[in-house]
N, C-alpha and C positions, 0 to 999 in steps of 0.2 A: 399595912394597908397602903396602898395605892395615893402620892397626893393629888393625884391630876382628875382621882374619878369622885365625884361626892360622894358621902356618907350616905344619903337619902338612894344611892341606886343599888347599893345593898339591900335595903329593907324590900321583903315579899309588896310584891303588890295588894293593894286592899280589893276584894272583891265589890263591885256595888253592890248597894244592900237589895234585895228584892221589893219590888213595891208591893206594900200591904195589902192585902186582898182583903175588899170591902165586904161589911159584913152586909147580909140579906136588905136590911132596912136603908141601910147607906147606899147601897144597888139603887134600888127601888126610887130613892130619894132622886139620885142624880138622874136615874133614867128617866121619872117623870118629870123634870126639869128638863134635859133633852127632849123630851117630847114636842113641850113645851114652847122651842127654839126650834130654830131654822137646822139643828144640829143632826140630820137624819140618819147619818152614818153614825154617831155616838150611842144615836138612840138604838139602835141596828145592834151595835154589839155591845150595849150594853143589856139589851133584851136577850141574846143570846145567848153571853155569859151565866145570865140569871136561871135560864131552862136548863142550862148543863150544867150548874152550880146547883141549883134547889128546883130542882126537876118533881118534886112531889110537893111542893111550897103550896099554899090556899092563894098565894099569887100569882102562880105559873101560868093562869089563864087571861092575865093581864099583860104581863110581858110576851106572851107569844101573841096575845093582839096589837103590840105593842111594836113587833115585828113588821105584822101585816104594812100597818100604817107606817113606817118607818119605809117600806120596800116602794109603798105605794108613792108617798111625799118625795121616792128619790127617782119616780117614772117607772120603774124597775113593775110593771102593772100586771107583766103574765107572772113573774114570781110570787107576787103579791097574793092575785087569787091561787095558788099553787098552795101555796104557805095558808092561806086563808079556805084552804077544801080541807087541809092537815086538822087545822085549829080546830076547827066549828065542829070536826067529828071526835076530836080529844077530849073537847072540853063544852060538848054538848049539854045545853040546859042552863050554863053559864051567864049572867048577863055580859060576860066579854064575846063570848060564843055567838047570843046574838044581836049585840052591836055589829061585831063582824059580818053576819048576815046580812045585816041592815043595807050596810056600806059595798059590802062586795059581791050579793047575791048568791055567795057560795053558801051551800046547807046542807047537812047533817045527813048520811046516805041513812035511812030506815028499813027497819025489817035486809036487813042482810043477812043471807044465808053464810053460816059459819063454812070454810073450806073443810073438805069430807078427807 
């Protein structure tokens, strides 16, 4: 061996570890505490993490209003209601669905005729 080159630059490099992916309740946890905070971007994706993580969750219609409000607190207003036409028709009859409503006037398209 080499005496001019260290023993340690031999050794493989260590990968970093991956950060643990939070479980459903630990989401939720920190998201509603971002909410909570001036943290509108965190709340942003952490809300979307959680839709495309637990996409059929009995929570999903809190983090996607959860979204709204996170788009709206960051100005971002046409996305907002964009995101907020999505929700209200997803997750219709929802008390998130119509808090939504409440706040952003968007609602629920009725009697739609299915495409032929």
């Amino acid at each position: 061996m080499d005496a001019s080159i260290p023993p340690t630059a031999h050794a493989p490099a260590k990968r970093p570890a991956k950060p643990k992916l939070l479980t459903e309740s630990e989401l939720l946890q920190k998201l509603r505490k971002a909410q909570d905070t001036d943290e509108y971007m965190l709340s942003y994706d952490l809300a979307r993490e959680g839709l495309r993580r637990f996409p059929k969750s009995p929570d999903a219609p809190e983090m996607a209003a959860m979204v709204v409000k996170s788009l709206a607190r960051q100005g971002k207003l046409s996305e907002a209601r964009a995101e907020a036409e999505v929700m209200v028709n997803k997750y219709a009859g929802t008390h998130w669905a119509r808090e939504v409503e409440r706040h952003t006037g968007a609602h629920p398209i009725r009697n739609q005729v299915p495409p032929q």
